[in-house]
C-alpha positions as a Markdown table, in Angstrom:
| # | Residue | x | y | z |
|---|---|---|---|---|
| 1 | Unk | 36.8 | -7.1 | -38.2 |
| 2 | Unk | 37.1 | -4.6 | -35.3 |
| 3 | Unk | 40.6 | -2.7 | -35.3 |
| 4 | Unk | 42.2 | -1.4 | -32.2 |
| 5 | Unk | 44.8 | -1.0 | -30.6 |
| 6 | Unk | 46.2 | -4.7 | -29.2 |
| 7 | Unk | 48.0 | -6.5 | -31.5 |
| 8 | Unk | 47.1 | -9.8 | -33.1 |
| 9 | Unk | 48.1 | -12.8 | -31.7 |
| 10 | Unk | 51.8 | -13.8 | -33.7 |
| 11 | Unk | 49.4 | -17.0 | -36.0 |
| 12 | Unk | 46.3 | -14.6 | -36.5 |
| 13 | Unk | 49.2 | -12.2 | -37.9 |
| 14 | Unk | 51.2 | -14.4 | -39.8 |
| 15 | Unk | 47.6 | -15.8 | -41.6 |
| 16 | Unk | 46.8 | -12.2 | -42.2 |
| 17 | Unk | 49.7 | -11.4 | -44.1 |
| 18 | Unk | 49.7 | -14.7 | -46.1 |
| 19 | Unk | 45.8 | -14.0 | -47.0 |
| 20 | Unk | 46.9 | -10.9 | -48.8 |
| 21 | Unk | 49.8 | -12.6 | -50.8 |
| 22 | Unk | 48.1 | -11.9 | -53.8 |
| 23 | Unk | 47.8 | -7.9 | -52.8 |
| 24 | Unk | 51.2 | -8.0 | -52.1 |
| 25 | Unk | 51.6 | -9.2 | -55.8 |
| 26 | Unk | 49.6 | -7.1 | -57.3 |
| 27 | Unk | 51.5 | -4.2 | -55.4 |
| 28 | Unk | 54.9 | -5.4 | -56.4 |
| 29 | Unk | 53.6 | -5.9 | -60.4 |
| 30 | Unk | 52.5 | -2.4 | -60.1 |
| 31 | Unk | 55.9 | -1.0 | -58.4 |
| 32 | Unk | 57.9 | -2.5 | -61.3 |
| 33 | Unk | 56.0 | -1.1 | -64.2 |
| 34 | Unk | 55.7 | 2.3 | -62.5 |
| 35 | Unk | 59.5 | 2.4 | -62.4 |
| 36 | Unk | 60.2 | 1.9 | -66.0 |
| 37 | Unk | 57.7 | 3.1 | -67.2 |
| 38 | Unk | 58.6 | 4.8 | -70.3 |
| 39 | Unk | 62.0 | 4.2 | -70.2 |
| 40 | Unk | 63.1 | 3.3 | -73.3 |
| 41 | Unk | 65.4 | 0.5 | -72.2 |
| 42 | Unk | 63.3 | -0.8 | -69.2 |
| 43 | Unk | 64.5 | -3.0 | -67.1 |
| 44 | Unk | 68.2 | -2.6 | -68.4 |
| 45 | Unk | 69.0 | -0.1 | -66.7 |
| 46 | Unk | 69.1 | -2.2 | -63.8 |
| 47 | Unk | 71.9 | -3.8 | -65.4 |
| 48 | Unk | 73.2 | -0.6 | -67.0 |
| 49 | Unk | 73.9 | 1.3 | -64.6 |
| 50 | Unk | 76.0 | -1.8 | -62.1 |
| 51 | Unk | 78.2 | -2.3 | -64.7 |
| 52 | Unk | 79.1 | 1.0 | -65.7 |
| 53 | Unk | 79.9 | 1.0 | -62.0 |
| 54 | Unk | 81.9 | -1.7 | -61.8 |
| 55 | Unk | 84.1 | -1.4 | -64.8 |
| 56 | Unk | 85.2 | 1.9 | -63.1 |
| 57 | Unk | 85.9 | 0.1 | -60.4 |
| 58 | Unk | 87.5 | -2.7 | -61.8 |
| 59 | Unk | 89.8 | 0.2 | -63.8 |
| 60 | Unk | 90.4 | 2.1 | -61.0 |
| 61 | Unk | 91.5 | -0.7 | -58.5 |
| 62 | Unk | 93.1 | -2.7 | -61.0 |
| 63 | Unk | 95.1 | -0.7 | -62.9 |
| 64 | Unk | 95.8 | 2.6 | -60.7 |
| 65 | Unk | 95.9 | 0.9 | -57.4 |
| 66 | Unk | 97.0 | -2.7 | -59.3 |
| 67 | Unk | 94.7 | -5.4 | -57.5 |
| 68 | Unk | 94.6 | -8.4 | -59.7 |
| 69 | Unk | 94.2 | -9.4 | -63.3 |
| 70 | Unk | 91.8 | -6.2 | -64.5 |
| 71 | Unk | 89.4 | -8.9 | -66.8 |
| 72 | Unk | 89.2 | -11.5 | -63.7 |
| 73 | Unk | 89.4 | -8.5 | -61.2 |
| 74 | Unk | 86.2 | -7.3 | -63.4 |
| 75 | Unk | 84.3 | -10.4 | -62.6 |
| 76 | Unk | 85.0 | -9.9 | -59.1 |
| 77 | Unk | 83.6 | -6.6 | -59.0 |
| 78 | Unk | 80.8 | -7.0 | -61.0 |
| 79 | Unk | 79.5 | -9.9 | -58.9 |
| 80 | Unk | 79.3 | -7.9 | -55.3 |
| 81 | Unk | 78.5 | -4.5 | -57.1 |
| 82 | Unk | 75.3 | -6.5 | -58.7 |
| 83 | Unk | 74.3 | -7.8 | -55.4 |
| 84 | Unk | 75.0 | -4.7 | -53.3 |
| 85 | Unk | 72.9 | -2.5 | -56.2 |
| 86 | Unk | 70.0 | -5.0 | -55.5 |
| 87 | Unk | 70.6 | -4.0 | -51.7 |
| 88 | Unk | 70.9 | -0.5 | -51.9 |
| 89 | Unk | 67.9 | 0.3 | -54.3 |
| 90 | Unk | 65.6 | -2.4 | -52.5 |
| 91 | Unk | 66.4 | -0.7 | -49.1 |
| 92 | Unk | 66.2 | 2.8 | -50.1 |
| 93 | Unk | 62.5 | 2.1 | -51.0 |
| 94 | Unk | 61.8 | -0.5 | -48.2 |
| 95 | Unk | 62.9 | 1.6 | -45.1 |
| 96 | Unk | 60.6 | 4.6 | -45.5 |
| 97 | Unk | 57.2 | 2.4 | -47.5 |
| 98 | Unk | 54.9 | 3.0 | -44.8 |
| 99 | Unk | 55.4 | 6.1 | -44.5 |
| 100 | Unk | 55.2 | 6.7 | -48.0 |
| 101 | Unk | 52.2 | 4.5 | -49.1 |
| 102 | Unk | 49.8 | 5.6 | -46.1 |
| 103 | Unk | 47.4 | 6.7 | -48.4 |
| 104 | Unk | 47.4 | 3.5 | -49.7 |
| 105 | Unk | 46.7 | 1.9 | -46.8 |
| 106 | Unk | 43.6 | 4.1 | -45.2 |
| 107 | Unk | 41.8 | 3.5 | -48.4 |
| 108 | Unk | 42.2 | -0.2 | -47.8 |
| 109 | Unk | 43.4 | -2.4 | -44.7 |
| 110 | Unk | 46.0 | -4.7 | -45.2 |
| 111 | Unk | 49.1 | -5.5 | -42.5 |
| 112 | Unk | 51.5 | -2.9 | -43.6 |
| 113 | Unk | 54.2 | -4.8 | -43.2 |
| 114 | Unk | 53.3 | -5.9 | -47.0 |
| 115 | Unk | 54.7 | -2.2 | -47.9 |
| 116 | Unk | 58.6 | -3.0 | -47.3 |
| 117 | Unk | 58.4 | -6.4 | -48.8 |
| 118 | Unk | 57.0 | -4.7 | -52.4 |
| 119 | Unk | 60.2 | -3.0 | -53.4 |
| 120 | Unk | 62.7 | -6.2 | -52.6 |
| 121 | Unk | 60.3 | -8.5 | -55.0 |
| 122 | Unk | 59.9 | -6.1 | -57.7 |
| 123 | Unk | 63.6 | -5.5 | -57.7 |
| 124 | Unk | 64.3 | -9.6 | -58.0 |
| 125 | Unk | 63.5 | -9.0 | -62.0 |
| 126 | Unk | 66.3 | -6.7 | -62.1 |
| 127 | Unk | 68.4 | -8.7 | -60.3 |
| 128 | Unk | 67.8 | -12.1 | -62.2 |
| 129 | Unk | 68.4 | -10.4 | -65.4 |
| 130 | Unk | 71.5 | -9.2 | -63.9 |
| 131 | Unk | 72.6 | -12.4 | -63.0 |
| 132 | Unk | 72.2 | -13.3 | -66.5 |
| 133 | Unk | 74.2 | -10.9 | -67.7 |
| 134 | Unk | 76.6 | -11.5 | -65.4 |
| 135 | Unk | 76.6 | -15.6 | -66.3 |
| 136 | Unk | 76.8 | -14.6 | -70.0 |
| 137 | Unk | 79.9 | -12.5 | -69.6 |
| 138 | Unk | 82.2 | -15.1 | -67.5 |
| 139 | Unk | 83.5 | -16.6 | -70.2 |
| 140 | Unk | 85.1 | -13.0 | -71.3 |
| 141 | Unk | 86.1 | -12.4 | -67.8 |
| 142 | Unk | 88.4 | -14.7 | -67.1 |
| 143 | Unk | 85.7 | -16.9 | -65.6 |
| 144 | Unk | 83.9 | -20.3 | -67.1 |
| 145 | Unk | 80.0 | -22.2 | -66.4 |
| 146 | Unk | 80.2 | -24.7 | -64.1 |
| 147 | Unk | 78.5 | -26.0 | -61.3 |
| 148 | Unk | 79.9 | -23.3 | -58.8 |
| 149 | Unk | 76.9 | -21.2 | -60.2 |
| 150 | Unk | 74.7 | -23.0 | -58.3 |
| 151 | Unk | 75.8 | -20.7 | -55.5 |
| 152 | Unk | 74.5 | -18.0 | -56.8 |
| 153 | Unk | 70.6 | -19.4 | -55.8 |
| 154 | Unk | 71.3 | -19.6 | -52.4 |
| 155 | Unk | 72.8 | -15.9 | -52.5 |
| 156 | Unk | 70.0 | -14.4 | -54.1 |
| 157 | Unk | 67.8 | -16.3 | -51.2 |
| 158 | Unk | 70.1 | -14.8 | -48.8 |
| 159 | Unk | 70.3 | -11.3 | -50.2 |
| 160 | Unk | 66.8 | -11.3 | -50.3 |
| 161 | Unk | 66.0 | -12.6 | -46.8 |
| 162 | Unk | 68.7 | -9.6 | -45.4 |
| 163 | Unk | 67.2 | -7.4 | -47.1 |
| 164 | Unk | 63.5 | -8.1 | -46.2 |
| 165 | Unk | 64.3 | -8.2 | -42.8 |
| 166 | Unk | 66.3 | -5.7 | -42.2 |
| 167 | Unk | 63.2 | -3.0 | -44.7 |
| 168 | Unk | 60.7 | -4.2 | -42.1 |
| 169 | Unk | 62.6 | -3.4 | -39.1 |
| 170 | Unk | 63.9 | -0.1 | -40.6 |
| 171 | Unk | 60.3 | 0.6 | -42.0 |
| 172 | Unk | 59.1 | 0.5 | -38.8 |
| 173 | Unk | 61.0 | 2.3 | -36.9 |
| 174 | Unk | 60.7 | 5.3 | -39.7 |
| 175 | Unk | 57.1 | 5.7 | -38.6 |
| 176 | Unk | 59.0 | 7.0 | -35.0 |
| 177 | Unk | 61.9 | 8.2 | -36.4 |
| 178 | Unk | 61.7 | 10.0 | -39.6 |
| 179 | Unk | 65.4 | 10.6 | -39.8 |
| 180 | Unk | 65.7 | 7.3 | -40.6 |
| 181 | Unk | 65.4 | 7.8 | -43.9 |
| 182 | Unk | 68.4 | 10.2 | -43.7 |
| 183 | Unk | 70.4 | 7.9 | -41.7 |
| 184 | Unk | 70.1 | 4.8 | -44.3 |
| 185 | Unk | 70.9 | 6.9 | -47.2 |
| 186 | Unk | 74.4 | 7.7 | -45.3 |
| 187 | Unk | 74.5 | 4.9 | -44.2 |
| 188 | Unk | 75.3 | 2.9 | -47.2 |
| 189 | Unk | 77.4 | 5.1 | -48.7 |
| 190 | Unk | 79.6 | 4.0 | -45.6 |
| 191 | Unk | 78.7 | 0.4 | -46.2 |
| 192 | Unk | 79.3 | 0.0 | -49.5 |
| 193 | Unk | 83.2 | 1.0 | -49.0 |
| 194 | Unk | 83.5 | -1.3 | -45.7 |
| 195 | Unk | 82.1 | -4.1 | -47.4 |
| 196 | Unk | 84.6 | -6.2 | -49.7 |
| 197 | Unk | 83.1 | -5.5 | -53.3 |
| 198 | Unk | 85.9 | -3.6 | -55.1 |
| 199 | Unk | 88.4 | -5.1 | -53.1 |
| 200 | Unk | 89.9 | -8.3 | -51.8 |
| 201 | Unk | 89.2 | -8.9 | -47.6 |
| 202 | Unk | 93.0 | -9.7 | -47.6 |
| 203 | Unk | 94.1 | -6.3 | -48.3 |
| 204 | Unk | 92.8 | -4.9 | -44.8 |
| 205 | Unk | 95.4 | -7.1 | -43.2 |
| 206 | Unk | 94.6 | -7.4 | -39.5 |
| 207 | Unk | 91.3 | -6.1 | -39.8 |
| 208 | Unk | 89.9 | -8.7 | -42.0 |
| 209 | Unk | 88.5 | -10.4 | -39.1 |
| 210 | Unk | 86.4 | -7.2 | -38.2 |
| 211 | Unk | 85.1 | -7.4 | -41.6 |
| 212 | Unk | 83.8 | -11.0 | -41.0 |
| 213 | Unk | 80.7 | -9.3 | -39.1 |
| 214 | Unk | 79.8 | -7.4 | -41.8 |
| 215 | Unk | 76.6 | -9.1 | -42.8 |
| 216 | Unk | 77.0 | -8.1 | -46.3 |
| 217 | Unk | 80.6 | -9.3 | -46.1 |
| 218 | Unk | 79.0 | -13.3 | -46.5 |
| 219 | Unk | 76.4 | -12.5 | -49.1 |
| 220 | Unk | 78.9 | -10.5 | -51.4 |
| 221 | Unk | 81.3 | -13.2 | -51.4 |
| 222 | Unk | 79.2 | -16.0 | -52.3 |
| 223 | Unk | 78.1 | -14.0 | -55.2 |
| 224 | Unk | 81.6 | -13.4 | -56.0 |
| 225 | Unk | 82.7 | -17.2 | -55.6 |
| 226 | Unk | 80.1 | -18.2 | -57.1 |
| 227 | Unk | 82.0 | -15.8 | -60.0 |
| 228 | Unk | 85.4 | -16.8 | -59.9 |
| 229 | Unk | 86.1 | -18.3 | -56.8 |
| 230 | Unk | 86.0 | -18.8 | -53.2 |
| 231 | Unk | 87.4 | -15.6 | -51.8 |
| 232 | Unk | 89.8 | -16.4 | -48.6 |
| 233 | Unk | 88.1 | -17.3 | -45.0 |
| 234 | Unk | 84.7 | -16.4 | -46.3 |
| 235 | Unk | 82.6 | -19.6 | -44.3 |
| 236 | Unk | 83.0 | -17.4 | -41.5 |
| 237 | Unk | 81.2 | -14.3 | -42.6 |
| 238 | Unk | 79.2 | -16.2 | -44.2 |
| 239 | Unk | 77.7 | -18.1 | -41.0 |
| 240 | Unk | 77.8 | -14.4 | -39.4 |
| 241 | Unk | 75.2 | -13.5 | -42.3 |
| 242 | Unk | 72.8 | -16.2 | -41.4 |
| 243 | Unk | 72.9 | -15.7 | -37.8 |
| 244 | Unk | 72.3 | -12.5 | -38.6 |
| 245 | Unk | 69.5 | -12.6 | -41.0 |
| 246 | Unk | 67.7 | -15.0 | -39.0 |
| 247 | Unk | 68.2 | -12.9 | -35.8 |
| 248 | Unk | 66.8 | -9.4 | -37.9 |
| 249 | Unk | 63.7 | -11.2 | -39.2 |
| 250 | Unk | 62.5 | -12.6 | -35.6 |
| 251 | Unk | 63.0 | -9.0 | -34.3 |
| 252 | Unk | 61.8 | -7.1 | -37.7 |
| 253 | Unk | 58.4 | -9.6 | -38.1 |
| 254 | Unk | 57.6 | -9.2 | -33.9 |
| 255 | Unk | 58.1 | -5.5 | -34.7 |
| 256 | Unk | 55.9 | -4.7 | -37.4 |
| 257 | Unk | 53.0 | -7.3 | -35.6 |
| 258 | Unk | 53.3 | -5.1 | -32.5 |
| 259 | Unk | 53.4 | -1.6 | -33.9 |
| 260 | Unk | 50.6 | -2.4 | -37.1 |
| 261 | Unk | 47.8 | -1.3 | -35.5 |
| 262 | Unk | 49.7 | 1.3 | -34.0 |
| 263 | Unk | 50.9 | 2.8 | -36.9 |
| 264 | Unk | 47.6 | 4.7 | -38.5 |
| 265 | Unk | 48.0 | 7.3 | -35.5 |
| 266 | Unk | 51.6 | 8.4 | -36.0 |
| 267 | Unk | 51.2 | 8.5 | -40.2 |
């Protein structure tokens, strides 16, 4: 197959990617042994470290600034700080992947847009074990099984959809812009205090509303209702989440099919 410059048509492009599924696989098997490798507790950490997290939260919030009952407050907390850890650590890695796995990628051809999407699947182990853990400690939490977590399989859909499309259009635009990387990292320290994780959306009064557009805003809270409960007036951000997602991957997927062949001159 002769490479140049014009891109391929949007089917030819699609087809490519899906005929190097199983190298995307492969790539994503390979990212998730490489990044516990050795560690004595593998993939634990990636609940380790979210909970330690959220019981200072929960602490903090609950009995300094006195938000809630701490052990139901705790559930609450851990629910959006699981989902927003799965975020930050799968978007961290997705953003700058073509950049960093060029050498990959002149050794062998293969639409790079496969790059951003390796960190969000091998991070789904993580995150499923987390859920787990997460299920497993309701009943200690002041929360109970029952057919509300069912909600959390559409989240973890939606989490990972955001996520994908919003690594591919970052990723891109990091082969222009290599302060990207920089800007993302600040970026979510921002973000993860303007999104309602270690709080309720009712305590920012009249700027609740403004938190509705949040993307993350809808994605944390059905994580946390499916946890302990519908938070209030969260079908709103939620629809603002979908619309969003939706909107990002159009964008993100036309991106990286127009700029892929364009991309071995600027790495």
């Amino acid at each position: 197959m002769e490479l140049d410059e014009h891109p391929d048509s949007r089917r030819a492009w699609l087809a490519s990617v899906w005929a190097h599924r199983e190298v995307l696989l492969m790539l994503s098997r390979a990212d998730f042994h490489v990044r516990y490798k050795r560690a004595t507790f593998g993939v634990l950490w990636a609940v380790a470290v979210p909970v330690v997290q959220s019981v200072v939260l929960a602490v903090v919030f609950s009995h300094i600034i006195r938000v809630g009952d701490a052990r139901a407050f705790a559930a609450y907390v851990l629910a959006g700080v699981l989902a927003w850890s799965y975020f930050a650590l799968s978007l961290t890695a997705a953003s700058t992947a073509i950049v960093d796995g060029s050498n990959l990628t002149d050794k062998v051809w293969f639409p790079r847009a496969l790059l951003p999407i390796v960190p969000c699947l091998a991070n789904l182990a993580g995150l499923c074990v987390s859920i787990a853990v997460l299920a497993l400690a309701l009943p200690f939490l002041h929360g109970q099984f029952g057919p509300r977590l069912l909600l959390l399989v559409p989240a973890v859909v939606l989490l990972l959809a955001f996520t994908l499309a919003l690594g591919l259009a970052l990723s891109a635009l990091h082969v222009y812009f290599r302060d990207v990387k920089f800007l993302v990292q600040a970026g979510l320290l921002v973000w993860f205090y303007v999104t309602p994780i270690a709080y309720a959306k009712s305590m920012l009064g009249g700027l609740s509303r403004l938190a509705d557009f949040n993307p993350m805003t809808g994605i944390v809270a059905l994580f946390q209702t499916a946890a302990v409960g519908a938070p209030s007036h969260w079908q709103r951000a939620l629809v603002v989440s979908v619309v969003t997602t939706l909107g990002l991957a159009v964008v993100a997927l036309e991106a990286q099919r127009r700029h892929d062949r364009l991309f071995a001159d600027l790495l």
